[in-house]
PyMOL CGO cylinders between C-alpha atoms (Angstrom):
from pymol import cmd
from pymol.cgo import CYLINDER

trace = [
    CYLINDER, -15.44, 42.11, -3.02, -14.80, 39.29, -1.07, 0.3, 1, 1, 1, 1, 1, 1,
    CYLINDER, -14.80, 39.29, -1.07, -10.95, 38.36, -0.14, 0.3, 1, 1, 1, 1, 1, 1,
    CYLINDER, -10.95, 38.36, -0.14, -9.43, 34.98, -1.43, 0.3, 1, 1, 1, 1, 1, 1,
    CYLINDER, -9.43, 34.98, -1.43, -9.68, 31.94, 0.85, 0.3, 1, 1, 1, 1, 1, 1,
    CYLINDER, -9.68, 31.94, 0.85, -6.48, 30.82, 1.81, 0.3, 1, 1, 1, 1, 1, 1,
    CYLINDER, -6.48, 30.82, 1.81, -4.72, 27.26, 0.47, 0.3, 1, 1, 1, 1, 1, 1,
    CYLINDER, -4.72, 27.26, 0.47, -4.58, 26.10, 4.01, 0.3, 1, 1, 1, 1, 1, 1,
    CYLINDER, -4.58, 26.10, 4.01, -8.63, 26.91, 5.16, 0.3, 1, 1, 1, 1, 1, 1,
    CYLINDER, -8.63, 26.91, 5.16, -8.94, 25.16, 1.49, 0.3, 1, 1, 1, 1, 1, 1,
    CYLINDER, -8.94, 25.16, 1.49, -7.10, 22.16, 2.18, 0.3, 1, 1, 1, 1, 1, 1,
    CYLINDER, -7.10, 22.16, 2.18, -8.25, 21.83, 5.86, 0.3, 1, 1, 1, 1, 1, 1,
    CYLINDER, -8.25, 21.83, 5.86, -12.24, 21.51, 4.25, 0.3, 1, 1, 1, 1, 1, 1,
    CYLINDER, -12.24, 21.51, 4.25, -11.16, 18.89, 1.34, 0.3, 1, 1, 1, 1, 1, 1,
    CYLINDER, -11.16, 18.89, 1.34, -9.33, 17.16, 4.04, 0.3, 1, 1, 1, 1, 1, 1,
    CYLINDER, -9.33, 17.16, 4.04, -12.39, 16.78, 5.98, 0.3, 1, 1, 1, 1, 1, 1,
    CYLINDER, -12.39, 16.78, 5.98, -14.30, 15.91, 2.39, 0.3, 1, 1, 1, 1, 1, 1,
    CYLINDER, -14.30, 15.91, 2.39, -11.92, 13.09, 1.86, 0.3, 1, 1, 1, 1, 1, 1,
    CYLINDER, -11.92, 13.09, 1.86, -12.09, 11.99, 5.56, 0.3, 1, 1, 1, 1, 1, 1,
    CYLINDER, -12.09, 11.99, 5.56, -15.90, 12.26, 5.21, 0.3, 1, 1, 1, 1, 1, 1,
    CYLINDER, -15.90, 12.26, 5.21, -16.00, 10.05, 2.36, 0.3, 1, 1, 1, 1, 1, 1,
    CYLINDER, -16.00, 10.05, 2.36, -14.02, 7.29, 3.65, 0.3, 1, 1, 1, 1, 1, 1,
    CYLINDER, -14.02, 7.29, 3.65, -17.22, 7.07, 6.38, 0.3, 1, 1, 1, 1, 1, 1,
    CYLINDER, -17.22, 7.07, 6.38, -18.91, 3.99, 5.93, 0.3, 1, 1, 1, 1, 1, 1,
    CYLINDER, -18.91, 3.99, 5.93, -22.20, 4.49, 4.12, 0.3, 1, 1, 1, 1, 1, 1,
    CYLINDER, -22.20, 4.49, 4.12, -24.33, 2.36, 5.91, 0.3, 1, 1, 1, 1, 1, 1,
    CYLINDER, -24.33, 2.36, 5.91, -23.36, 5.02, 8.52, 0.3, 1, 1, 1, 1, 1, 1,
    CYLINDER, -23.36, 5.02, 8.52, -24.16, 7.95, 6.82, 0.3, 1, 1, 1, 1, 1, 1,
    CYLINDER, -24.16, 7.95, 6.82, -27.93, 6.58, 5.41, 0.3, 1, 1, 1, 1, 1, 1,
    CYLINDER, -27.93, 6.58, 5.41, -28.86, 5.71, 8.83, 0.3, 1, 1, 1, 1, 1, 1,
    CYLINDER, -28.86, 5.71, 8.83, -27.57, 8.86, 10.33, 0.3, 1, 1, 1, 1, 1, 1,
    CYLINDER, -27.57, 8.86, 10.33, -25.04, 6.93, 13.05, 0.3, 1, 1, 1, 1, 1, 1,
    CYLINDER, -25.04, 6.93, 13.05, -22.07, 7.27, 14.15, 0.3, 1, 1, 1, 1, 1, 1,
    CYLINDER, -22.07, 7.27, 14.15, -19.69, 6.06, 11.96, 0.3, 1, 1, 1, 1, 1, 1,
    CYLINDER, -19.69, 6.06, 11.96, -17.69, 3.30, 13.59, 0.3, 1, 1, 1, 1, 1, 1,
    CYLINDER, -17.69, 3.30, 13.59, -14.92, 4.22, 15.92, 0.3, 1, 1, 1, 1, 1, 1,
    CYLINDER, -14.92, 4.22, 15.92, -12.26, 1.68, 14.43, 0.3, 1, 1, 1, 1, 1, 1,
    CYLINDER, -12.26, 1.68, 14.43, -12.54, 3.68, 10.91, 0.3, 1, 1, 1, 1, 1, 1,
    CYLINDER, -12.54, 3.68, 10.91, -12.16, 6.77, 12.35, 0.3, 1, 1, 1, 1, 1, 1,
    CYLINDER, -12.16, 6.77, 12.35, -8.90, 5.99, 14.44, 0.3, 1, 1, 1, 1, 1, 1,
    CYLINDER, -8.90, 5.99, 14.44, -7.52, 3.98, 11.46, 0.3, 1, 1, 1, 1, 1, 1,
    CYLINDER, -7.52, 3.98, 11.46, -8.00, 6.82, 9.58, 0.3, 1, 1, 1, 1, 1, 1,
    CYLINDER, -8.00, 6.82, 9.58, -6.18, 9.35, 12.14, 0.3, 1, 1, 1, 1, 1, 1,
    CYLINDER, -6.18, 9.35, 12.14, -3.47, 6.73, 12.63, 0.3, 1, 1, 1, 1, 1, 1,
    CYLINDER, -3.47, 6.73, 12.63, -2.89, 6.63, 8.92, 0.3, 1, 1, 1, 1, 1, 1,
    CYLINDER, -2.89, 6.63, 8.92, -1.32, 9.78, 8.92, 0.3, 1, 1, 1, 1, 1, 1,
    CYLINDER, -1.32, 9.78, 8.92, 0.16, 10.81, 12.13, 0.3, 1, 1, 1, 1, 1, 1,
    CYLINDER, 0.16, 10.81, 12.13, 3.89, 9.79, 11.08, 0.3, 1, 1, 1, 1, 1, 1,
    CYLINDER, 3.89, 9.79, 11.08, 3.36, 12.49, 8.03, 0.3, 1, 1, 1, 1, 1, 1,
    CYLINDER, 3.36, 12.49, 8.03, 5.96, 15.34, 8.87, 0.3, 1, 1, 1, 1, 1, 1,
    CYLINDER, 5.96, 15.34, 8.87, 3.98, 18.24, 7.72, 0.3, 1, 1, 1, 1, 1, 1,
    CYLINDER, 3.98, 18.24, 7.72, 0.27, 19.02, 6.87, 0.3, 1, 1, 1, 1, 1, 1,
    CYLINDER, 0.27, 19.02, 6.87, 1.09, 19.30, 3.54, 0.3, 1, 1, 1, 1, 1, 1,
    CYLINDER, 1.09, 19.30, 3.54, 2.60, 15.58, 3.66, 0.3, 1, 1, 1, 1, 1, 1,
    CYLINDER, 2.60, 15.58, 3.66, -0.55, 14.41, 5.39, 0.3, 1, 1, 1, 1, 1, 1,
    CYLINDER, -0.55, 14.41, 5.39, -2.89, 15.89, 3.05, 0.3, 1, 1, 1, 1, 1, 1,
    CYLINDER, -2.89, 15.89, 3.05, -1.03, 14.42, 0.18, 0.3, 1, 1, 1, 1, 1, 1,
    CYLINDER, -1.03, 14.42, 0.18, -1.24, 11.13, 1.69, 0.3, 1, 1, 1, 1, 1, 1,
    CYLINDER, -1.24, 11.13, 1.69, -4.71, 11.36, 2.25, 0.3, 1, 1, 1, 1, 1, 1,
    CYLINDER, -4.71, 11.36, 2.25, -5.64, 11.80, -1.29, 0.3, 1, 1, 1, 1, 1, 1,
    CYLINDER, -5.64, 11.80, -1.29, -3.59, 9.33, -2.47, 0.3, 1, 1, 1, 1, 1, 1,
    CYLINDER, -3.59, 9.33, -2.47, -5.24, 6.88, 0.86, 0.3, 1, 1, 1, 1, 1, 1,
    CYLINDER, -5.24, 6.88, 0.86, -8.45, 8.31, -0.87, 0.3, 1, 1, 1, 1, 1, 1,
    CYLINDER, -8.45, 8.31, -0.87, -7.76, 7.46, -4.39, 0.3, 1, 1, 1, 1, 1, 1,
    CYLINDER, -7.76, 7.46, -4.39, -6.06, 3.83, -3.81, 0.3, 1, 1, 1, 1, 1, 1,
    CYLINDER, -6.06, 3.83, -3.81, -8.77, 2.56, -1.78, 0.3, 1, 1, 1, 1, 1, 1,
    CYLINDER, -8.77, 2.56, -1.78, -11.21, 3.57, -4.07, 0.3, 1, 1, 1, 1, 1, 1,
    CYLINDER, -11.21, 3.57, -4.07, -8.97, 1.75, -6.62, 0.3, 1, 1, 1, 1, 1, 1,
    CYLINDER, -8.97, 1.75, -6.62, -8.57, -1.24, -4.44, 0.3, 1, 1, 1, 1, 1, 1,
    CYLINDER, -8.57, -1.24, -4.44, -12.28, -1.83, -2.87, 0.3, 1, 1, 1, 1, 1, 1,
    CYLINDER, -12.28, -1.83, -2.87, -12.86, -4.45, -5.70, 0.3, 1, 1, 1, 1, 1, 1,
    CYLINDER, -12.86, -4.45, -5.70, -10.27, -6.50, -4.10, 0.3, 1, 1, 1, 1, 1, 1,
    CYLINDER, -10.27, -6.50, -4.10, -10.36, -5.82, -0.43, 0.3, 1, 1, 1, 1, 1, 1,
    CYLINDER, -10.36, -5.82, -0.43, -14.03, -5.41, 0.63, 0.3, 1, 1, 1, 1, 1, 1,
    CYLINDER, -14.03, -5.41, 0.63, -13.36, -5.12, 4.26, 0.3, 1, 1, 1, 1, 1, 1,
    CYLINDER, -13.36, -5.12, 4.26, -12.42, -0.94, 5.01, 0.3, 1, 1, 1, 1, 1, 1,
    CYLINDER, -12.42, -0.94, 5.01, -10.22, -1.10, 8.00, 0.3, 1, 1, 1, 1, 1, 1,
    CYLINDER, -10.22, -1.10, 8.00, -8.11, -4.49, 6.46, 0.3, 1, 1, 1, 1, 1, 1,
    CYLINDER, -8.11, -4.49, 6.46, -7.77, -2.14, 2.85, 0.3, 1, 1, 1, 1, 1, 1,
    CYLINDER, -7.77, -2.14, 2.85, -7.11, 1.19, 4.88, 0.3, 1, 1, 1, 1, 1, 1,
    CYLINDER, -7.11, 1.19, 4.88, -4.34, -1.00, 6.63, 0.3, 1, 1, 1, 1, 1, 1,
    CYLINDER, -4.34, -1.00, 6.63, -2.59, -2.72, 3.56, 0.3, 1, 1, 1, 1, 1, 1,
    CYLINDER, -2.59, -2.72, 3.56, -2.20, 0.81, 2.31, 0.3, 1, 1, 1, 1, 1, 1,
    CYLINDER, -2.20, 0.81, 2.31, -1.42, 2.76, 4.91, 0.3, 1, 1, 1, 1, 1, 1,
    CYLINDER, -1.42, 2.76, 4.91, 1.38, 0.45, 5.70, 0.3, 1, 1, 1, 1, 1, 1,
    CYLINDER, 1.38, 0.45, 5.70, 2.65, 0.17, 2.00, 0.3, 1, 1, 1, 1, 1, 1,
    CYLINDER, 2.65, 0.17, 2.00, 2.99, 3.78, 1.54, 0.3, 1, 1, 1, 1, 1, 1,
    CYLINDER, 2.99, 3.78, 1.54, 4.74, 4.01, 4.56, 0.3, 1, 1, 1, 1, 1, 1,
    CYLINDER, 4.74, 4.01, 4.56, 7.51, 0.99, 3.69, 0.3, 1, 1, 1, 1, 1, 1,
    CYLINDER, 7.51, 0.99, 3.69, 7.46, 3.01, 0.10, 0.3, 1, 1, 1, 1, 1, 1,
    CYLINDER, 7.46, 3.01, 0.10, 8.98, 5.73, 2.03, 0.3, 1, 1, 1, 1, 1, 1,
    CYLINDER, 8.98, 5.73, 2.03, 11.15, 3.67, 4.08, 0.3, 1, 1, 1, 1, 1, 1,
    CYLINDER, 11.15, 3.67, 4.08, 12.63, 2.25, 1.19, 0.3, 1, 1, 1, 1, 1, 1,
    CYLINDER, 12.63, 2.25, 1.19, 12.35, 5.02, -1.09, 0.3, 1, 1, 1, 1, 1, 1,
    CYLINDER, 12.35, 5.02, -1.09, 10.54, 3.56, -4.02, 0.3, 1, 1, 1, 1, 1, 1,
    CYLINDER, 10.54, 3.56, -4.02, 7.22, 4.73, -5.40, 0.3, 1, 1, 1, 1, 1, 1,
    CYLINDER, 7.22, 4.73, -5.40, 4.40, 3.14, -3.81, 0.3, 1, 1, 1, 1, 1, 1,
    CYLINDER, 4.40, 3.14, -3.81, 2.97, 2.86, -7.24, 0.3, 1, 1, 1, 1, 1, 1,
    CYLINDER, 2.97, 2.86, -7.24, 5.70, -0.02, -8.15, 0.3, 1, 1, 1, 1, 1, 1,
    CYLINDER, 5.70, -0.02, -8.15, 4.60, -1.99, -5.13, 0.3, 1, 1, 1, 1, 1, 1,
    CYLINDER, 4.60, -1.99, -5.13, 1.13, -1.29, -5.71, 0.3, 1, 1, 1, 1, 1, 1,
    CYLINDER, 1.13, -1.29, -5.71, 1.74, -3.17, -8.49, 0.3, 1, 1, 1, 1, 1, 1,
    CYLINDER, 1.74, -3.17, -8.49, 4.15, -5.57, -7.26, 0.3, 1, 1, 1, 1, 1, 1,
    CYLINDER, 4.15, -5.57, -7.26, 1.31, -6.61, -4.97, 0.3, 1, 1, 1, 1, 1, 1,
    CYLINDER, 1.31, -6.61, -4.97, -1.48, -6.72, -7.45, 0.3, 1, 1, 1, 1, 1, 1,
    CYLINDER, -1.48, -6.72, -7.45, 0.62, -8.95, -9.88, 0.3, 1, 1, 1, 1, 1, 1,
    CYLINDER, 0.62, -8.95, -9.88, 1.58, -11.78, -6.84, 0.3, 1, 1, 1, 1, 1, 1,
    CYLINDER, 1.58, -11.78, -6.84, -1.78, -11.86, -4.93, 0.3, 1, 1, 1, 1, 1, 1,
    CYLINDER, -1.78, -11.86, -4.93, -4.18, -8.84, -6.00, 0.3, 1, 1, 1, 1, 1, 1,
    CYLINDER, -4.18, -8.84, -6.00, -4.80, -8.37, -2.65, 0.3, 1, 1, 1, 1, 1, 1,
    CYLINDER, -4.80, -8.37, -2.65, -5.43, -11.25, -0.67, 0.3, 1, 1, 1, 1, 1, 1,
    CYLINDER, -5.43, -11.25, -0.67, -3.41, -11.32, 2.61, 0.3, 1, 1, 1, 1, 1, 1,
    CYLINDER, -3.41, -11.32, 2.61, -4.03, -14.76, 2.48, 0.3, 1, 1, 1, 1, 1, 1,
    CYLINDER, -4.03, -14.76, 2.48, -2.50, -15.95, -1.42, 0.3, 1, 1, 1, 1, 1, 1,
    CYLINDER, -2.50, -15.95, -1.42, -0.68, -19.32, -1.03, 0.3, 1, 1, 1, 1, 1, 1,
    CYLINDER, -0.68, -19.32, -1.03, 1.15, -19.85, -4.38, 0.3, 1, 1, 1, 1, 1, 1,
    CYLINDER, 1.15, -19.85, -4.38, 2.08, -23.84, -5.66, 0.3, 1, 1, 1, 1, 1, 1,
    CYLINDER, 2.08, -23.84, -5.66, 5.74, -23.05, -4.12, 0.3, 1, 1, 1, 1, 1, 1,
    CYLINDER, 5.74, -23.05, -4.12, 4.33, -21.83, -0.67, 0.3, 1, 1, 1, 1, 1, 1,
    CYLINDER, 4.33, -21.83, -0.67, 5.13, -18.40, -0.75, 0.3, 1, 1, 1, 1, 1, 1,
    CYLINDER, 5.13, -18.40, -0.75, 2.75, -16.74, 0.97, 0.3, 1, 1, 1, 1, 1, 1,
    CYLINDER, 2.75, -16.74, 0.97, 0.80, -13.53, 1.70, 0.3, 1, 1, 1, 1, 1, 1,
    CYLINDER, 0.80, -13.53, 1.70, 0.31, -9.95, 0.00, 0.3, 1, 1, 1, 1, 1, 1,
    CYLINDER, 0.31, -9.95, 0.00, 3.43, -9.51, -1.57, 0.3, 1, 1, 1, 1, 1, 1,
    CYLINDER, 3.43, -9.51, -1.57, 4.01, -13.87, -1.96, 0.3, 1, 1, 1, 1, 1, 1,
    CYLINDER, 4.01, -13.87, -1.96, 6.92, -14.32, 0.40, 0.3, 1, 1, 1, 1, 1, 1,
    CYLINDER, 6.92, -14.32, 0.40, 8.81, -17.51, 0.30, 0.3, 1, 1, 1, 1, 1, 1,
    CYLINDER, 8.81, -17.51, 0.30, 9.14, -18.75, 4.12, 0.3, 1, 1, 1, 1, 1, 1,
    CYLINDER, 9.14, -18.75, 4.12, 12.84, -19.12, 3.64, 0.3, 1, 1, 1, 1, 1, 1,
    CYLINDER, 12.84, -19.12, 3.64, 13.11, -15.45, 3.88, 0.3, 1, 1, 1, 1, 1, 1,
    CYLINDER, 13.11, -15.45, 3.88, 12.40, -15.56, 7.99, 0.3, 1, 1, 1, 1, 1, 1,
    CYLINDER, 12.40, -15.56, 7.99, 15.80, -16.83, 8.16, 0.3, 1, 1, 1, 1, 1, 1,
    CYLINDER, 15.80, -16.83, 8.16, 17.67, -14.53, 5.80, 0.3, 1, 1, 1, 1, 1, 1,
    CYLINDER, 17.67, -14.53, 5.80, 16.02, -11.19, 7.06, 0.3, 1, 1, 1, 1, 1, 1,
    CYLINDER, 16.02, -11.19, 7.06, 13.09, -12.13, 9.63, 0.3, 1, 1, 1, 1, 1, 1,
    CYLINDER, 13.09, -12.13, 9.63, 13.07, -14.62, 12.26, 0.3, 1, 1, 1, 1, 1, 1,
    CYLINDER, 13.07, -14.62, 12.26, 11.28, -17.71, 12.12, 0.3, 1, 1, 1, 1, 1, 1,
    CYLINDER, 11.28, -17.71, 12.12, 8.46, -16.88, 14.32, 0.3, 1, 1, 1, 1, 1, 1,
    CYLINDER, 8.46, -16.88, 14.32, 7.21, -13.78, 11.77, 0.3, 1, 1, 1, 1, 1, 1,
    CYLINDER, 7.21, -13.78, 11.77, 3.61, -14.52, 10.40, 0.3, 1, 1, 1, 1, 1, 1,
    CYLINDER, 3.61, -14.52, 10.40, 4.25, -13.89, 6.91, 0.3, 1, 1, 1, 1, 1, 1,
    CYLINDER, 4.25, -13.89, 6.91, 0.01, -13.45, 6.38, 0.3, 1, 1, 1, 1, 1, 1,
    CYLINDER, 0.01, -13.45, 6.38, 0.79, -10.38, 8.70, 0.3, 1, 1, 1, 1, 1, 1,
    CYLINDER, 0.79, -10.38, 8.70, -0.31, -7.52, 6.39, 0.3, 1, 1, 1, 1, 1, 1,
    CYLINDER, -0.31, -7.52, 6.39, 3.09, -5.73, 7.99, 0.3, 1, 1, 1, 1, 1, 1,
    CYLINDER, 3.09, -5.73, 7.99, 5.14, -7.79, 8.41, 0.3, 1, 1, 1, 1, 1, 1,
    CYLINDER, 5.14, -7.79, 8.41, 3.99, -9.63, 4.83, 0.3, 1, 1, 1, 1, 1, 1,
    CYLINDER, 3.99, -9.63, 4.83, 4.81, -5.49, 3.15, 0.3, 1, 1, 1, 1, 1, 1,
    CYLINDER, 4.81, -5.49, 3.15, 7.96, -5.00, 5.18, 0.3, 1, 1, 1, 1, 1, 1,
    CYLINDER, 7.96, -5.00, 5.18, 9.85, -8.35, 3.74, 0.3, 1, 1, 1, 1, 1, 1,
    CYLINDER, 9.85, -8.35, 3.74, 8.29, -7.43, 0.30, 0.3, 1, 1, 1, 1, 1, 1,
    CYLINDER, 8.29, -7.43, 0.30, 8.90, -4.24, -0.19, 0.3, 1, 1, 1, 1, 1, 1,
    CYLINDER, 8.90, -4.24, -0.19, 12.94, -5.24, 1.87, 0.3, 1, 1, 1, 1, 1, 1,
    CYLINDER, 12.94, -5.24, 1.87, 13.63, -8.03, -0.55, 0.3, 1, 1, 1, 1, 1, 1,
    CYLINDER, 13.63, -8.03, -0.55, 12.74, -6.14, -3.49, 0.3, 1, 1, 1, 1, 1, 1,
    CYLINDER, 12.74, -6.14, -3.49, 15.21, -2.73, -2.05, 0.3, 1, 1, 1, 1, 1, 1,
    CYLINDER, 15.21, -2.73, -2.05, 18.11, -5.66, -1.58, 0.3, 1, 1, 1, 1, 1, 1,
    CYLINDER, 18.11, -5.66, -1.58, 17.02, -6.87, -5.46, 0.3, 1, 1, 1, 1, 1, 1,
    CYLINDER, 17.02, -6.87, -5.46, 17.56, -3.73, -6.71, 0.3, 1, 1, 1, 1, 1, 1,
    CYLINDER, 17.56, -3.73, -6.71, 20.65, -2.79, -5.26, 0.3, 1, 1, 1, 1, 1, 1,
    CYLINDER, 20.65, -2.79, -5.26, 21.87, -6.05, -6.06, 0.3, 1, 1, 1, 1, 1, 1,
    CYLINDER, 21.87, -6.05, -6.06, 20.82, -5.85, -9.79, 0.3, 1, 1, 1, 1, 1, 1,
    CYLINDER, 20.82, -5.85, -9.79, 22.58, -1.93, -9.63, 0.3, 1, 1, 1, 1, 1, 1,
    CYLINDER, 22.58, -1.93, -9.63, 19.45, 0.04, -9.92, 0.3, 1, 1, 1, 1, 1, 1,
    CYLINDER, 19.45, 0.04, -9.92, 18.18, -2.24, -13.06, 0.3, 1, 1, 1, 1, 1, 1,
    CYLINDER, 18.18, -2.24, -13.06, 14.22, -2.38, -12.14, 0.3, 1, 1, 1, 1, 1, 1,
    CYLINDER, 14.22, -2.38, -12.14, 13.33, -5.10, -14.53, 0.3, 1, 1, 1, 1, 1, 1,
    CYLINDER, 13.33, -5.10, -14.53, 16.45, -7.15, -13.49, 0.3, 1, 1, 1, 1, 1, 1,
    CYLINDER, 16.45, -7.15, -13.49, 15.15, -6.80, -9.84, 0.3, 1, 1, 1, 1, 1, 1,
    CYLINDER, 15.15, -6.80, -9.84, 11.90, -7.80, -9.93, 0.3, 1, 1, 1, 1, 1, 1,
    CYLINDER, 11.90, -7.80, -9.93, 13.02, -10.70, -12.16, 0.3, 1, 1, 1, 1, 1, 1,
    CYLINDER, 13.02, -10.70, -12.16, 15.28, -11.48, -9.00, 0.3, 1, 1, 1, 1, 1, 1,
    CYLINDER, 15.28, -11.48, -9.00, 11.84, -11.19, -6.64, 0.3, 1, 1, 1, 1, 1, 1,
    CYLINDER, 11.84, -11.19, -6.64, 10.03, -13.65, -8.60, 0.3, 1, 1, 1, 1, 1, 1,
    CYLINDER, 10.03, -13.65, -8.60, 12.58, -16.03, -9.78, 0.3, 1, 1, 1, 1, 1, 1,
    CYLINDER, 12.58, -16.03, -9.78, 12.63, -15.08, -13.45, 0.3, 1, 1, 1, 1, 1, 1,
    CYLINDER, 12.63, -15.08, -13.45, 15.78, -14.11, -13.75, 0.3, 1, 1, 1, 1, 1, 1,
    CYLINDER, 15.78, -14.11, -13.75, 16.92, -13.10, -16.82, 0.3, 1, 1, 1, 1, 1, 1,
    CYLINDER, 16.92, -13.10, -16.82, 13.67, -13.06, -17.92, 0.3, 1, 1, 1, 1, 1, 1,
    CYLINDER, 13.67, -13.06, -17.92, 11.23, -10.26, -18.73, 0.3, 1, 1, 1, 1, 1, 1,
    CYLINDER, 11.23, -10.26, -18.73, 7.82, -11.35, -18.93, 0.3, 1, 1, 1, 1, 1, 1,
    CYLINDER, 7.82, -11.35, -18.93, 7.12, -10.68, -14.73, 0.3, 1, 1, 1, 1, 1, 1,
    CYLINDER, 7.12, -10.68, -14.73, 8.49, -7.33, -14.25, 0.3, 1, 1, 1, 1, 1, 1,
    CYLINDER, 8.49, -7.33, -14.25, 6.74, -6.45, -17.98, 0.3, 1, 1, 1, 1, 1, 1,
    CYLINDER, 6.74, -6.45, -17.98, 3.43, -7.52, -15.95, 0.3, 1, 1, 1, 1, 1, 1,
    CYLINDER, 3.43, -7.52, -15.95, 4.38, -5.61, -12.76, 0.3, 1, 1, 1, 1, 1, 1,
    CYLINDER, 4.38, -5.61, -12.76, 5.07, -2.47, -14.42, 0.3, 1, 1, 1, 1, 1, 1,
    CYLINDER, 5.07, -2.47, -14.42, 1.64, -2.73, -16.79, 0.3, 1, 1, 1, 1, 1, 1,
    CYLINDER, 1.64, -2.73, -16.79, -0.10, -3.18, -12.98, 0.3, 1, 1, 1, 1, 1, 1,
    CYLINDER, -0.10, -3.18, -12.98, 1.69, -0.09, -11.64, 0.3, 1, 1, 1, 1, 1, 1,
    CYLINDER, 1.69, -0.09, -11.64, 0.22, 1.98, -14.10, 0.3, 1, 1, 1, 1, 1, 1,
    CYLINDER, 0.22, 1.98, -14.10, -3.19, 1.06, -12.79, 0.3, 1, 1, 1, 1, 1, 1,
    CYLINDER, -3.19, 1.06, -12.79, -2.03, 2.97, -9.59, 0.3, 1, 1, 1, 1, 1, 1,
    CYLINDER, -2.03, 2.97, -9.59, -0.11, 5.77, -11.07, 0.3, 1, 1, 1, 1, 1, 1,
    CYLINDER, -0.11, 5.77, -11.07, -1.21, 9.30, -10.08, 0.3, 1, 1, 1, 1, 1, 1,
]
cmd.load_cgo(trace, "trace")
């Protein structure tokens, strides 16, 4: 009889599974080496993760949201990027990356890029004024970082503001206020990225 394999050797090999998948394809069918920018953006994704338990975790959910995401964002690295860095503000601002995963498919699903009619701008549709309330006016607000840490900042000083009340927060984020047909949207969205 053959002794158990422990959780760790079991979690080191679906680590290197999920890491293995993330591999371009192209790479794999033509037996290359996969490209080098991948492969540190992938490493870099998780070094900040306390524990190996905490990095494993955040490499299935890496996994699982890009798969969920490569509709939107075609381009590996640019996706791996926008979600490494909002699970990381998530943290920072202790609020489940799900809600901005949401938050950020309901203003621009996706596209560093969006430009609304009002000119707010980027992933998470950030209204220039903000560089002089929080930022400074230099910030590039198409930055996928800098665009996630105003978003996911404004909508941590909404929800204080509003006393906790979710849907009276995001109301405040996209100028609804008092209204409840935007955060009714964002939370239908987060549930596309719910574990």
């Amino acid at each position: 009889m053959t002794a158990p394999v422990p959780a760790k050797i079991i979690r080191q090999l679906l680590t290197g599974f999920i890491l293995a998948c993330l591999l371009p394809l192209s790479a794999i069918a033509q037996e290359t080496e996969p490209d080098p920018l991948l492969r540190q953006a992938l490493k870099d994704a998780f070094a900040e993760s306390d524990s190996f338990d905490d990095r494993f975790d955040a490499e299935v959910w890496l996994t699982d949201m890009s798969g969920r995401t490569a509709r939107y964002v075609e381009d590996e690295l640019e996706r791996i990027e926008i979600l490494r860095t909002l699970h990381a503000e998530a943290r920072r601002v202790d609020l489940p990356p799900s809600l901005l995963m949401g938050l950020m498919h309901t203003e621009s699903l996706f596209d560093r890029f969006a430009v609304s009619v009002v000119g707010a701008q980027g992933l998470m549709q950030i209204m220039p004024f903000w560089k002089k309330e929080i930022g400074r006016e230099q910030d590039n607000l198409m930055n996928i970082q800098t665009n996630i840490r105003y978003g996911s900042t404004i909508l941590k000083h909404y929800l204080e503001r509003s006393k906790g009340n979710l849907t009276e927060a995001l109301a405040r984020y996209n100028g609804s206020y008092g209204k409840t047909w935007y955060p009714e949207k964002v939370f239908k969205n987060q549930k596309r990225y719910m574990e």
